[in-house]
N, C-alpha and C positions, 0 to 999 in steps of 0.2 A: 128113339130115345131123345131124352132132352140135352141138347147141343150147349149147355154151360159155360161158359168160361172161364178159366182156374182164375182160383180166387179164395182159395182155402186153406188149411195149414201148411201145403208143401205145392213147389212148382209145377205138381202133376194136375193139378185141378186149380167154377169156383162156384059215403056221402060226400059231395065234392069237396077237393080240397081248397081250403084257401087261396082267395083271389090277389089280396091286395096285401101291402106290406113290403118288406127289404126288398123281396125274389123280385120286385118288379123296375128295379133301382140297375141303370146301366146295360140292359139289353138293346142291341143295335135293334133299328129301325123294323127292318125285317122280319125280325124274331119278335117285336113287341107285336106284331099282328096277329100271330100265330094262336092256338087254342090254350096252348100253356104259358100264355105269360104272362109274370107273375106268382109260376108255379116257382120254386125249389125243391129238386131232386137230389137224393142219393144211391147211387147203383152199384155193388158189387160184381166181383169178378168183373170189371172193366175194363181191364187191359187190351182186350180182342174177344175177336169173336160176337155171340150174341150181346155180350155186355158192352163193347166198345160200340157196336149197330145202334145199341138203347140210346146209351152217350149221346149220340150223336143226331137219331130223330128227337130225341128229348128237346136239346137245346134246338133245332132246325124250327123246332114251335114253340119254339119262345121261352121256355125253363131256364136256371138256372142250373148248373149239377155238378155236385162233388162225385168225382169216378173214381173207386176204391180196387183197393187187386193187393195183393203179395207181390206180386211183379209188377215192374213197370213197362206202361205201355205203350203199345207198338209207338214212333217218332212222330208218326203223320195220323195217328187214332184220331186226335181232339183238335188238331193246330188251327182248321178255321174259326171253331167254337172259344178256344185257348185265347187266341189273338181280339176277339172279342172280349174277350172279359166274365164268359157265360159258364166256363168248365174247369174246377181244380180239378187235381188231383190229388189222392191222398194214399199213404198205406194204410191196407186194414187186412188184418188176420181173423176170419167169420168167428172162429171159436176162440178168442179171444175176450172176455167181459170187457176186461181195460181196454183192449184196442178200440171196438164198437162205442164207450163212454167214450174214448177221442174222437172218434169220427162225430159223433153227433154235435161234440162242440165244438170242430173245425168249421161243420155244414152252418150251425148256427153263426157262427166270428164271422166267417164267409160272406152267409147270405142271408143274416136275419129271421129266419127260419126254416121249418121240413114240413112239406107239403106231399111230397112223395118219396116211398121207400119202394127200392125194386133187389130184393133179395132171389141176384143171380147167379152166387156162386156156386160152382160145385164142381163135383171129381167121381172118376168113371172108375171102373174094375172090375175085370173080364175075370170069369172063375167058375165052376160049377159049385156044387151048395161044398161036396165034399173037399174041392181044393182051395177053398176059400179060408184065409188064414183069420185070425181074432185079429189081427192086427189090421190087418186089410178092412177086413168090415169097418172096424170101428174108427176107420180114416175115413172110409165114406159117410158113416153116418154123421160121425162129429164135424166135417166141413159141410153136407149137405143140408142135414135136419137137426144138428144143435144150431150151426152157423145162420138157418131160418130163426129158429125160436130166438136164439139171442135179438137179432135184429130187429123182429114183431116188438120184443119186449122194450128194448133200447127205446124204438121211434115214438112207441106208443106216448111219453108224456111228452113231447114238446107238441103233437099233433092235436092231440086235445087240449093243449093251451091254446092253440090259434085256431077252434074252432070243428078241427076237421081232417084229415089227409084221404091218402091212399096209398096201401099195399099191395105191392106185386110179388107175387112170392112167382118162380119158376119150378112147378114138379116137371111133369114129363108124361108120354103117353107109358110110359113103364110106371105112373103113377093111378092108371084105369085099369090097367090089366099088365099079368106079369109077362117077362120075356126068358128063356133058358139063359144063362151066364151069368145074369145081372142079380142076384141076391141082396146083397148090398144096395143094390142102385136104386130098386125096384121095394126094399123096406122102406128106404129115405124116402122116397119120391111118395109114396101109400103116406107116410107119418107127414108129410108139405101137408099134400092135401087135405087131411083131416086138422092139420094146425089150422088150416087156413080159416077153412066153419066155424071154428071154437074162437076163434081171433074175431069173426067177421060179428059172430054173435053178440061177442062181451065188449066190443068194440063201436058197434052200431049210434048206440045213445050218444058218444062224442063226437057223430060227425064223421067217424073214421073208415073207410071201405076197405075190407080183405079180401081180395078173391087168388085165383089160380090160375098161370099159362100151362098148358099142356102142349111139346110141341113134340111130332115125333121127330125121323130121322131130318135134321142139320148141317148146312156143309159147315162147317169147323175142324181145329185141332183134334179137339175131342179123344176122337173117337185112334185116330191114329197115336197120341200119345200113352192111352190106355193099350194098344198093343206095342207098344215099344218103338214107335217110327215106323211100324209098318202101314201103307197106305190103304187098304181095301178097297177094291171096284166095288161103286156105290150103286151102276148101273143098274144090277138084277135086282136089287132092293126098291129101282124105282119103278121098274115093271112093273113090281106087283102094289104100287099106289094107286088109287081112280086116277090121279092127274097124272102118272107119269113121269113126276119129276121129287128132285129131292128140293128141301126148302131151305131159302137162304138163311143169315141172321137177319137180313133186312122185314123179313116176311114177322117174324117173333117182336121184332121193333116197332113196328105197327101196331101189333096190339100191344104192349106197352106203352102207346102213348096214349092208343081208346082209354086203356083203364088208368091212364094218369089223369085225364084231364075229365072237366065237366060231363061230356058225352056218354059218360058211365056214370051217370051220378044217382042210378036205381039198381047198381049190379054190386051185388056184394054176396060174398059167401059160395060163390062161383066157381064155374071150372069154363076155361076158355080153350079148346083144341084146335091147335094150327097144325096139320101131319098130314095134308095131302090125300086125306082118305083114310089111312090106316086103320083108325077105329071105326068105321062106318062097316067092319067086314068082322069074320073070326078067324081061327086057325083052316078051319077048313076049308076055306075061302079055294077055288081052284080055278077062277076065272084068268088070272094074269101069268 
């Protein structure tokens, strides 16, 4: 399942783009080398986890980036990028209209323009279909797949002013196929990816690239704050991957930066699968 970072209404959860312009104004040395610079980014649920991972290869290649979260994030997330000049930070509540119209004209005051939207927040919940509350669901859905659509909609016109962007929306391999518990998790994640196409489609003529990370299991909070602090051995879960292993946030950050930067600049309307395997099999899989 897709390892998110909260980033969403409650502390439980969260064509190439434009080259030249503000985002390329103030980056250290280093970072003006890199494949994104020049770019401006904005990433939710960024406090930790996948979304502070993004932050941070983001800027590593040269971006600029506003790092968005309900919470603030971890002390040492951003401080080399921070001390550079390369990474604000901001509050943004996903399902919020008003908060999202702030964030976009922080990112503009900021850095001149948006060149990339990476819609990573989100929030988990363990339940079977019958113990699943109305209230529950509709916490996941409204920070996972309203708090998507808001932001598709938000980025969309500063991106075709200047030409062009790219969206990274994160569903999840419970966005390919379902998993028992996940009800919730697993409509959001199905309703990403089909926003994604429909975005990628109506989108295309400005310039603008939608596609989809699918990642499966994540080392993050995630998945422990969804059972209340309890920690689950992740081991027998990676047994049964081809490789063996479970996936960092650093691995989901890599391709966040492919689909920020030029190097994807024929991929749109896409599903990208970082899980180790997981989907390359099915349930009756009995090999691991």
């Amino acid at each position: 399942m897709t390892e998110t970072s909260p980033g969403g209404a409650t502390a439980t959860g969260s064509a190439g783009a434009g080259n030249a312009g503000a985002g390329s104004a103030g980056a250290g040395s280093a970072a003006a080398a890199g494949r994104l610079a020049g770019k401006v980014a904005l990433v939710t649920g960024a406090a930790r986890g996948q979304g502070a991972a993004a932050v941070r290869r983001l800027a590593e290649e040269g971006a600029r980036v506003l790092a968005t979260d309900v919470t603030d994030p971890d002390g040492v997330a951003f401080l080399p990028a921070e001390q550079e000049g390369r990474v604000r930070f901001a509050r943004l509540d996903v399902t919020s209209e008003e908060q999202w119209a702030g964030a976009i004209d922080r990112v503009i005051e900021e850095f001149g323009r948006l060149d990339v939207l990476v819609n990573n927040a989100g929030v988990l919940h363990f339940g079977t279909l019958e113990d699943t509350s109305l209230t529950d669901y509709l916490r996941v859905i409204t920070v996972n797949q309203v708090g998507t659509f808001l932001g598709m909609r938000a980025a969309a016109k500063p991106m075709r002013e200047t030409g062009g962007g790219s969206i990274i929306n994160l569903s999840s391999i419970e966005g390919l196929a379902a998993a028992p518990l996940l009800t919730a998790y697993t409509a959001s994640k199905f309703a990403i990816r089909g926003m994604t196409k429909v975005a990628a489609l109506e989108l295309g003529q400005h310039g603008i690239r939608v596609n989809s990370i699918h990642p499966g299991m994540i080392d993050t909070p995630m998945i422990s704050e969804a059972l209340g602090g309890y920690q689950p051995d992740l081991a027998p879960v990676a047994r049964k991957l081809a490789l063996r292993t479970i996936g960092r946030p650093e691995d989901i950050a890599a391709m966040v930066a492919f689909l920020a930067s030029d190097d994807s600049r024929y991929c749109t309307g896409a599903e990208f699968v970082a899980d180790g395997g997981a989907t390359a099999t099915h349930a009756l899989n009995v090999t691991g």
